[in-house]
N, C-alpha and C positions, 0 to 999 in steps of 0.2 A: 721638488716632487709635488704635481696636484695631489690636492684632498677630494676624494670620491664622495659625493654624497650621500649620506647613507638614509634610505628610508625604512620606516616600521612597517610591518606587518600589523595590517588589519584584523581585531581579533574582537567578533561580535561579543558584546554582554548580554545576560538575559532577559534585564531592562531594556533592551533596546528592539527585542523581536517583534515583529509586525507580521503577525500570520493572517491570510487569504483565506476566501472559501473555494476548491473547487469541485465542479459536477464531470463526472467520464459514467458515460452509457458502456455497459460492459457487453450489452449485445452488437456494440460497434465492431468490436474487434476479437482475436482470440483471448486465451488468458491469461497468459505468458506475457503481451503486450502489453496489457492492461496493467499486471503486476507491477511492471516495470517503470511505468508512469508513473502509478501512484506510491512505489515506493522512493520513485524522484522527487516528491511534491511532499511526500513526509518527511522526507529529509532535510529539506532546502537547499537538496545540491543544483537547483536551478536558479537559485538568487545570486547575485553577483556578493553576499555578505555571509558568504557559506563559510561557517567553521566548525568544524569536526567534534569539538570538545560538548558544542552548544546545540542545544533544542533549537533549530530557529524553520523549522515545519509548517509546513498547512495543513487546514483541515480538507479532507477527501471524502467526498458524495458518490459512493458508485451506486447507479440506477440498475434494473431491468436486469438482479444475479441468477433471475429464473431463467433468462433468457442466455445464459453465458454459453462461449463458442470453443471449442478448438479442433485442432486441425489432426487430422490424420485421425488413427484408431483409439486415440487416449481416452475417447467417451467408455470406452471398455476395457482398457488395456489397464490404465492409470491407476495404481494401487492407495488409496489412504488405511495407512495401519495403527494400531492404536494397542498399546497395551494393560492392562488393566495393577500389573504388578504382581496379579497371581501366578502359580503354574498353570500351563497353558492359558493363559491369559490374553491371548495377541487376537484381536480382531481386526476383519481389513474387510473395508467397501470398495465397489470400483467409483469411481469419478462420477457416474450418470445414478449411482447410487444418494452418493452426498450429495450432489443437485435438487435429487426429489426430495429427500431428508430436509434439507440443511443449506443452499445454496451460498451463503456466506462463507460458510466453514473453507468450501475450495481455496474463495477469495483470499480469505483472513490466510489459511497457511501459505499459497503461495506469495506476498509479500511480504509475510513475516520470513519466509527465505530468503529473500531480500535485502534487507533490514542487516546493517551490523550488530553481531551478536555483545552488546554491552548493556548498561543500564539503563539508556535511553529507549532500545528497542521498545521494551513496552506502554511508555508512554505517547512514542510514536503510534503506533498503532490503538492506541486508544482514540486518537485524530480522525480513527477511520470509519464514514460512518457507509452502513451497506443495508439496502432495500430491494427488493423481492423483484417489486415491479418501479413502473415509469417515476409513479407521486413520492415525493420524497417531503420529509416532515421541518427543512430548514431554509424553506425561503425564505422568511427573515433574513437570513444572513446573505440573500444576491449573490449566490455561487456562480462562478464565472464557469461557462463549460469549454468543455476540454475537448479539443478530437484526438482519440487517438487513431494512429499512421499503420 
């Protein structure tokens, strides 16, 4: 009988993460698309050294949240609800609401839907950094931009 060779699973440590900068224009695209990106790129399920257990993320620059798109009636339709804990306590904005408010806030919740709901989540999204308009405050770091499709 041959002996099969048996190889190991690759299983990144935390010493070993090498995190990227990158830049996504969110007036490129809708926001759903955008989400979804940069919830790729917090994860590292785009590196060939992606393992589930480990932080192994990039840092994400989304530009221009003033400018953010989507598609069909969700500028009015799209509910954000919030509740305070009291009785009757439930407050809700539409989408074109928290835009003028708050423009990040869309952002931030819809990747954080994204995001698997463990202990890493919020450190992932602390990765995320988000700006109003074009200028963004980390070029220092030579963020690599991103198209999103």
């Amino acid at each position: 009988m041959k002996s099969v060779k048996q190889f190991k699973t690759y299983s990144q440590k935390s010493a070993e993460v090498a995190r990227d900068w990158y830049e996504i224009d969110a007036a490129s695209a809708p926001l759903g698309r955008v989400a979804v990106v940069v919830a790729d790129k917090l994860m590292g399920k785009s590196k060939p050294t992606y393992t589930p257990h480990t932080d192994n993320g990039d840092y994400v620059i989304v530009t221009n949240a003033k400018e953010l798109k989507v598609t069909g009636t969700k500028m009015t339709d799209k509910m954000y609800h919030h509740h305070s804990g009291h009785p009757s306590g439930m407050r809700s904005l539409k989408l074109e609401e928290v835009i003028e408010k708050d423009p990040s806030r869309a952002i931030i919740q819809s990747v954080k839907g994204m995001l698997p709901k463990n202990k890493l989540a919020p450190i992932r999204l602390s990765r995320l950094k988000i700006f109003d308009g074009a200028e963004h405050t980390h070029t220092a770091q030579q963020p690599q931009k991103l198209e999103v499709k």
